[in-house]
VOGU-3710 file (C-alpha; in Angstrom, 3 decimals, decimal comma):
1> xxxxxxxxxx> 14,092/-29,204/4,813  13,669/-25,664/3,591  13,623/-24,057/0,065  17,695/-23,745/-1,010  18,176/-20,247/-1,240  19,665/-18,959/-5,159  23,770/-18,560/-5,141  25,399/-15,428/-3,368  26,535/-14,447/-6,910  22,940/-15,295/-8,654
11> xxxxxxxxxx> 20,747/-11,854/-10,109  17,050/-12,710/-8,465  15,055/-10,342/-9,294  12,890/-10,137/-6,127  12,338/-6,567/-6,462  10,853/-6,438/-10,059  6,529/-6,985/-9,653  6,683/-8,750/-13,048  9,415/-11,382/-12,229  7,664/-12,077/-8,475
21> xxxxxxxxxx> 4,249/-12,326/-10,475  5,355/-14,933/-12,733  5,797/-16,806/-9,123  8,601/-19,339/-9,931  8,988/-21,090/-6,289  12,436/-20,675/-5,748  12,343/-16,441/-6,255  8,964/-16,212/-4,133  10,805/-18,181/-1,264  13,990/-16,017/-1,274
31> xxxxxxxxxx> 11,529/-12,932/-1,286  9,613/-14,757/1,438  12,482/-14,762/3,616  13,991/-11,310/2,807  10,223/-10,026/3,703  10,503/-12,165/7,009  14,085/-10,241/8,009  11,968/-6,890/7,347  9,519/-7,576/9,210  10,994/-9,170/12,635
41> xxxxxxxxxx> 13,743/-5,682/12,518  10,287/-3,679/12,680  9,539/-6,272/15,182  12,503/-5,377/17,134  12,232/-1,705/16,475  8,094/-1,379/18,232  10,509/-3,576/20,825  12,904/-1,056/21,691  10,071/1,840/21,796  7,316/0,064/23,369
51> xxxxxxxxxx> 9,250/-1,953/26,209  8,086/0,272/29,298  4,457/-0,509/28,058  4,231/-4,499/27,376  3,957/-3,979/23,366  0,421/-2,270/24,324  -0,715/1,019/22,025  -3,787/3,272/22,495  -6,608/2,407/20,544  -6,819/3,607/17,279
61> xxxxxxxxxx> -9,226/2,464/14,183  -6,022/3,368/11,789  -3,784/1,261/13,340  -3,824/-2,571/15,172  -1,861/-3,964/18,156  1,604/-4,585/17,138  1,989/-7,586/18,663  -1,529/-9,055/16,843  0,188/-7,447/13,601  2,757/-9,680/13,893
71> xxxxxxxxxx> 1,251/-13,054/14,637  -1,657/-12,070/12,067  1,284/-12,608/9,498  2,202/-15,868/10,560  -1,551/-17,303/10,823  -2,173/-15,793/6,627  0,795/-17,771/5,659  -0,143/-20,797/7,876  -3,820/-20,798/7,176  -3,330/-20,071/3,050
81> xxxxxxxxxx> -0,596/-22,974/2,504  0,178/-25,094/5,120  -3,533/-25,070/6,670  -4,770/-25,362/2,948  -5,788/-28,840/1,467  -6,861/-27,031/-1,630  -3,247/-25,005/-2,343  -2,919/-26,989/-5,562  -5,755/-25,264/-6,993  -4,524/-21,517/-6,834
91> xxxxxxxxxx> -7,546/-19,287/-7,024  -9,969/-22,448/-7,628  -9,756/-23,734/-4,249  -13,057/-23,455/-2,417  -12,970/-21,084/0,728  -15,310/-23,041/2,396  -12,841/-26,389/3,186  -12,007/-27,271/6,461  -8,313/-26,732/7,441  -5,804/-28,698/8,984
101> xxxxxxxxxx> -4,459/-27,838/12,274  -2,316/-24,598/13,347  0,792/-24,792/15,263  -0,950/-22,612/17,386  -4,366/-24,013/19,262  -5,633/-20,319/19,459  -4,737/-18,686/16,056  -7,864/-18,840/14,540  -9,135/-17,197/17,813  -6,986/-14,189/17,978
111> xxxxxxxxxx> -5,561/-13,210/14,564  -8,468/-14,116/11,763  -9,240/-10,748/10,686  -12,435/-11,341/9,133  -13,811/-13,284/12,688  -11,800/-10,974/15,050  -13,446/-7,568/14,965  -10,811/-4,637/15,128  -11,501/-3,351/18,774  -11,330/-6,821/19,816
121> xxxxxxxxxx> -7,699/-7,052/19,179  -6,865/-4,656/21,564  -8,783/-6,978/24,430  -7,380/-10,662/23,350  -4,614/-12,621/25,523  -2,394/-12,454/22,797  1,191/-14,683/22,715  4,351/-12,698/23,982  6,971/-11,679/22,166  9,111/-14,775/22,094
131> xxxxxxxxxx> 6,073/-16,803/21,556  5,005/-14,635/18,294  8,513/-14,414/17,505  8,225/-18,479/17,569  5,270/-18,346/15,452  6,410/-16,806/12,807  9,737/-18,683/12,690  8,125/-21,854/12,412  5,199/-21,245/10,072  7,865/-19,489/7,328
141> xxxxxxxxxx> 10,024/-22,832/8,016  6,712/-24,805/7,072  5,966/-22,926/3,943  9,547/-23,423/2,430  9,419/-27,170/3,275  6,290/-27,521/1,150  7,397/-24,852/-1,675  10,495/-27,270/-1,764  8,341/-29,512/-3,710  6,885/-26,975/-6,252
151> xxxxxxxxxx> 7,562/-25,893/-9,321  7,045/-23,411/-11,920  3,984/-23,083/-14,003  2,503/-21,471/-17,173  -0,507/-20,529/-15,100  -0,246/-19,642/-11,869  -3,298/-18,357/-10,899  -4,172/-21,935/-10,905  -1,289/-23,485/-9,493  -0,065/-23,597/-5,800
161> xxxxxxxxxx> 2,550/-20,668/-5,944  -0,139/-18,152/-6,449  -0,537/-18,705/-2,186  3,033/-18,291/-1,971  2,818/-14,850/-3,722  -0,491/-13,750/-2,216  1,126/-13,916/1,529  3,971/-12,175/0,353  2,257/-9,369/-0,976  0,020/-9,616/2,346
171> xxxxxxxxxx> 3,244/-9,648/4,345  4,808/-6,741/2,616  1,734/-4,531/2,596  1,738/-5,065/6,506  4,945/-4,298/6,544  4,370/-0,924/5,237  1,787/-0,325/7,494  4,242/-1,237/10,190  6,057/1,985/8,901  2,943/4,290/8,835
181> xxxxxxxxxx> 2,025/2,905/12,202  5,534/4,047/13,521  4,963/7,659/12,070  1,611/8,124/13,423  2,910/6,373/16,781  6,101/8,359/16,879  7,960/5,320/16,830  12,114/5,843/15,812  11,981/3,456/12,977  15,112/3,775/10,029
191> xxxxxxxxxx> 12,630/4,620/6,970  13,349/6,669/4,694  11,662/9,680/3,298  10,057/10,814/-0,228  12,582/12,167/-1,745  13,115/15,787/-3,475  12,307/15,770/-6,954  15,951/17,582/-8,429  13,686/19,244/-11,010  10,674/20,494/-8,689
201> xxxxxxxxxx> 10,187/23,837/-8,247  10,575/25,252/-4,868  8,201/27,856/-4,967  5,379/24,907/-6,099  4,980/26,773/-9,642  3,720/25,317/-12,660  5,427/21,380/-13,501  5,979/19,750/-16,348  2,882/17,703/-17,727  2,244/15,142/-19,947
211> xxxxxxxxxx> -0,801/15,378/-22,716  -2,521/11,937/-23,179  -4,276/11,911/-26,744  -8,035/10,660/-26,751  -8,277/6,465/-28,131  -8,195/2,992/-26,522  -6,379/2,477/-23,227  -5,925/-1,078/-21,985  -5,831/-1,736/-18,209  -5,289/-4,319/-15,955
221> xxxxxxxxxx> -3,025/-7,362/-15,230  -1,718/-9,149/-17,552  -2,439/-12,997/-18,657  -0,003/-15,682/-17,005  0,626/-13,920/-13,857  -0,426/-13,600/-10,515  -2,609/-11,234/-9,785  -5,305/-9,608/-7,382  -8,876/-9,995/-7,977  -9,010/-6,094/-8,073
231> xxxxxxxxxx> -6,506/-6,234/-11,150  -8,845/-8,461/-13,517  -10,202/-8,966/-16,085  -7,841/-7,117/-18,403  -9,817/-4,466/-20,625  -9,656/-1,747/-23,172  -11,290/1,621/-22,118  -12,152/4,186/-24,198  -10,582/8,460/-23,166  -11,057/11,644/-23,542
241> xxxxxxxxxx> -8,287/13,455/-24,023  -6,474/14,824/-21,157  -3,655/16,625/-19,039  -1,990/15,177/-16,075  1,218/16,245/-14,497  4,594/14,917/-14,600  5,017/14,142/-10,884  2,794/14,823/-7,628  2,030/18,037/-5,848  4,987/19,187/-3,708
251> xxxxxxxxxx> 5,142/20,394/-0,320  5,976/23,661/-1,847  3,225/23,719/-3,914  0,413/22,893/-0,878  1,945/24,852/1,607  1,016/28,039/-0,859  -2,342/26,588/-0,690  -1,820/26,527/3,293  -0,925/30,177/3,566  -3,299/31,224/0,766
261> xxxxxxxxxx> -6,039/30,775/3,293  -7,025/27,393/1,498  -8,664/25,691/4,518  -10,614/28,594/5,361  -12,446/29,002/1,897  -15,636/26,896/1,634  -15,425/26,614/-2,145  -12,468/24,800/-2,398  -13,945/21,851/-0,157  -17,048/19,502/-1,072
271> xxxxxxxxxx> -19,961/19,021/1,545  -18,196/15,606/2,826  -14,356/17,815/2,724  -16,136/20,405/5,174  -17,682/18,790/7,276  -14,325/16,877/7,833  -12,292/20,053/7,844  -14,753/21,676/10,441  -14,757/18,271/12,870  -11,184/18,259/12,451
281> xxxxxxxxxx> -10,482/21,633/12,942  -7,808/21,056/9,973  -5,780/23,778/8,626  -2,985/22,017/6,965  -1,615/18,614/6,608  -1,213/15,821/9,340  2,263/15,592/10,837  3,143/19,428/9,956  3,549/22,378/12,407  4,293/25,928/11,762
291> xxxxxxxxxx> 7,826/26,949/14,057  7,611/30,408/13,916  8,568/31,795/10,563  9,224/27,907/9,542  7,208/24,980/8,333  8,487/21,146/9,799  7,045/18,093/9,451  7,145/14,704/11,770  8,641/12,246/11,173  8,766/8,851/13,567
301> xxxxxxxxxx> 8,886/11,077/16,610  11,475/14,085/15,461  10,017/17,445/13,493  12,182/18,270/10,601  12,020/21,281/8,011  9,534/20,987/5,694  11,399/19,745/2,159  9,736/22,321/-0,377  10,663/19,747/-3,396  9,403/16,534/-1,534
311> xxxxxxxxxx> 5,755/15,873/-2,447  3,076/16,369/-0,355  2,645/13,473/2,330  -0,353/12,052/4,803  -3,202/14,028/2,904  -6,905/12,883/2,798  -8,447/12,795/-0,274  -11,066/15,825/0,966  -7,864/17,722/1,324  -6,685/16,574/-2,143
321> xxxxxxxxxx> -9,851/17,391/-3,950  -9,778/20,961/-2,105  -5,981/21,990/-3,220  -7,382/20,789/-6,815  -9,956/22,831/-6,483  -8,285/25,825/-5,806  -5,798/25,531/-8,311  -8,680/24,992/-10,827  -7,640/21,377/-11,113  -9,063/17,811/-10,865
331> xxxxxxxxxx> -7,549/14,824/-9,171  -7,646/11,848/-12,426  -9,691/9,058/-12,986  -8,025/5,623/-11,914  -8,212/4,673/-15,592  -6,536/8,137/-16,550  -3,493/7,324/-14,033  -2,968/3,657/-15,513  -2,824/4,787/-18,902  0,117/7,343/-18,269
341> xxxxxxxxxx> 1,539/5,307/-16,028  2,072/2,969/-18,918  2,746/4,804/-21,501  4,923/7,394/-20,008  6,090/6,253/-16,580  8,194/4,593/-14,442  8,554/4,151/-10,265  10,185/6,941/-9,001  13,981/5,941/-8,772  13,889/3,037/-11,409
351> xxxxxxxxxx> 13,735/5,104/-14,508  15,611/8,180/-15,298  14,282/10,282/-17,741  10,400/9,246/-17,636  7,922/11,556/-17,966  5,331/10,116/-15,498  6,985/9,425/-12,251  5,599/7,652/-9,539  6,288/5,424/-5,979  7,478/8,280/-3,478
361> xxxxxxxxxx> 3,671/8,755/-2,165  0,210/7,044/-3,072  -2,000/8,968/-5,046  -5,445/9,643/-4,520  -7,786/8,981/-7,708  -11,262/10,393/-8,114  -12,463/6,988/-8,272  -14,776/5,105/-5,928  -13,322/1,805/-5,309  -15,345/-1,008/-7,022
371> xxxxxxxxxx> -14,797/-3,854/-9,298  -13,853/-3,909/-12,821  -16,892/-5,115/-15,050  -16,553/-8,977/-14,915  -15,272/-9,156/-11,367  -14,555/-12,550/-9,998  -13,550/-12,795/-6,246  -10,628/-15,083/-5,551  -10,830/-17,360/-2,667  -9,540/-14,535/-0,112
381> xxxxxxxxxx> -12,301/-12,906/-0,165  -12,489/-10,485/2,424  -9,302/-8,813/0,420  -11,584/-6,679/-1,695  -15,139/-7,392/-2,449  -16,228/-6,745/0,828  -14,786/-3,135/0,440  -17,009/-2,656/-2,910  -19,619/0,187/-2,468  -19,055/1,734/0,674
391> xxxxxxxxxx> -17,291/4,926/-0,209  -13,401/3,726/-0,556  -11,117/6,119/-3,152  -8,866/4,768/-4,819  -5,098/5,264/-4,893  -2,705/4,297/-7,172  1,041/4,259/-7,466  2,942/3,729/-4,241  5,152/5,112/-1,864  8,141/5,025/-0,456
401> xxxxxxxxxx> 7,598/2,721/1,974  5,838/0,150/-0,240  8,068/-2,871/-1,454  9,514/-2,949/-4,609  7,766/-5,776/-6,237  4,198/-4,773/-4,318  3,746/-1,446/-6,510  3,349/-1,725/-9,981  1,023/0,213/-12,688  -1,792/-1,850/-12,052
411> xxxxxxxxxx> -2,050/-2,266/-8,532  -4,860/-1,036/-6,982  -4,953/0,714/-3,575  -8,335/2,052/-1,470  -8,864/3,592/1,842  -11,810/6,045/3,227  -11,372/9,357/2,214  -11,312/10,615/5,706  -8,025/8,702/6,525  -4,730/10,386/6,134
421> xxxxxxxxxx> -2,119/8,044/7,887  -1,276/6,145/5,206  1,515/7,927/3,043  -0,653/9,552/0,266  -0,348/12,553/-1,410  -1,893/13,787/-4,540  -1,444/14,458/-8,454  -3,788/16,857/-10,934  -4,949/16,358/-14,262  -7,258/18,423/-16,839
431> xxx> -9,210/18,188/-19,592  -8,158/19,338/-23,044  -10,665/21,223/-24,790
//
């Protein structure tokens, strides 16, 4: 028996973060299987492009074997509901129970992340296609069967359907990594792009800003929803006053900081930036080129102009901190972003006429990723905690590629600073005096 899915005709708003985190059953299992369909066409896409090799891909510490990709999805579900004696507990369950039995005999083997270190992935006897292709068919079958039986609660944090929402957001931040992974891979993959803002300007002059008075911010998710451990507790912060602009830096804008010399000039960068610059020999973004008098940019295997009114894509955050340096700039405070991303914005595309927009490309923060003060890890554990303290930045926002009901104003991105394949770009702020 699986999960009936809602009425052709029926509005279910799978898309919006705040209906998906409320986590009625029968909306988290048609997003479940819309998020399956996205992922097996990726599937079928790293098919088409990697046939003459077997599915196989270099090494690479930012990206994994597609194939392990894949059937990692299926055990997270699997080992999270239908592996999990404690579902019924939400984020009380202990992580230490014993689990029941996979449909596979060796999926705790290959596709545990936190037992299965990442160069070992490339070296495991991982299941062919058809056979992860079966795996994931049967475990999503499995997990609609039991959701059948659920229903909605008041508090679902502590009630099974928080699962059923964790390995959806774990299957749909894959599945944007699935896209970055095709990008850096030169895989032809039909993704979009960030799109043009209509009222950028081309020649990456001054934007339109938005001036946050100093008081009480509040941050954080909200009460009787689902939510990462990262998110919570919910809490009021005091700030200063401060400047941050309307949208993020444009290709226009960076390339001036490109042909100003920018990468060259030893003040812009901090000790950490240089020292990557100089190792990486960097002189402008990842994925650009100049073509004689031109600038183009790659995308999934074809170069294409550079868009002038696009923003700025597949930028560490040394490089970020160095265009805001030379523009006499910062990059904001986490707790800056959230607070006018609340009070003035609205995801790029879903809100004509906000001040703040946001979603076409991550945006790196001048915050070290940590906990919020009365951090409690849920029961996945290795999700965040174990990132605490060892030199993550945070990003906020989202991009293009990131689902709809993933990105929302408190979600809370990290990677190294170093790393630039991940769709990120950048936004400034100021102080006011």
């Amino acid at each position: 028996m699986s999960l009936a899915a809602p009425p052709a005709d029926a509005a279910q708003p799978i898309d919006d973060p705040a209906a998906i985190r409320g986590a009625d059953p029968a909306l988290l299992g048609a997003a479940l299987r819309a998020s399956r369909q996205r992922t097996l066409a990726r599937l079928a896409s790293y098919e088409r492009a990697l046939a003459p090799t077997g599915m196989t891909v270099p090494y690479s510490p930012e990206v994994n074997p597609p194939l392990w990709e894949m059937g990692h999805l299926a055990w997270f579900q699997e080992y999270w509901i239908a592996r999990n004696p404690d579902c019924h507990r939400g984020i009380d369950a202990p992580i230490d129970a014993p689990r029941m039995p996979s449909l596979r005999e060796d999926a705790d083997r290959h596709y545990d992340s936190s037992r299965v270190e990442h160069t070992a992935r490339w070296r495991l006897p991982l299941a062919d296609h058809a056979a992860t292709r079966d795996f994931l068919d049967r475990t999503l079958d499995r997990t609609l069967d039991i959701m059948a039986a659920w229903r909605p609660s008041a508090d679902p944090l502590h009630a099974p359907p928080y699962f059923a929402w964790l390995a959806l957001m774990h299957e749909d931040m894959h599945g944007e990594a699935a896209v970055y992974m095709a990008n850096k891979l030169s895989i032809p993959l039909d993704a979009g792009r960030p799109r043009a803002r209509e009222d950028g300007d081309a020649e990456g002059g001054v934007m339109a800003a938005v001036e946050i008075p100093a008081g009480r911010c509040e941050i954080g998710s909200r009460a009787g929803a689902c939510a990462f451990d990262n998110e919570l507790p919910r809490q009021h912060v005091e700030l200063a006053a401060f400047v941050i602009d309307a949208a993020p830096v444009s290709n226009a804008a960076f390339l001036a900081f490109v042909e100003a010399g920018g990468y060259e000039q030893r003040h812009c960068w901090t000790a950490a930036g240089w020292e990557w610059r100089q190792r990486h020999s960097a002189g402008w973004p990842r994925f650009w080129r100049r073509n004689g008098p031109a600038w183009e940019q790659r995308w999934f295997g074809a170069w294409e102009p550079i868009v002038a009114q696009a923003p700025v894509c597949n930028v560490t955050a040394h490089e970020a901190d160095a265009w805001c340096r030379w523009a006499g700039r910062r990059l904001p405070d986490e707790r800056e972003w959230e607070c006018a991303a609340r009070s003035h914005g609205s995801r790029a595309g879903r809100g004509a006429g906000h001040a703040f927009a946001w979603g076409d490309v991550w945006e790196w923060t001048a915050t070290e990723f940590a906990g919020y003060p009365g951090f409690r890890a849920y029961p996945y554990r290795e999700y965040a905690e174990v990132f605490f303290g060892k030199g993550y930045r945070v990003l906020r926002g989202g991009s293009w590629a990131t689902q709809a009901h993933v990105a929302s104003a408190t979600f809370r991105n990290w990677d190294l600073p170093q790393r630039r394949q991940i769709f990120a770009g950048l936004r400034l702020a100021w102080d006011l005096d």
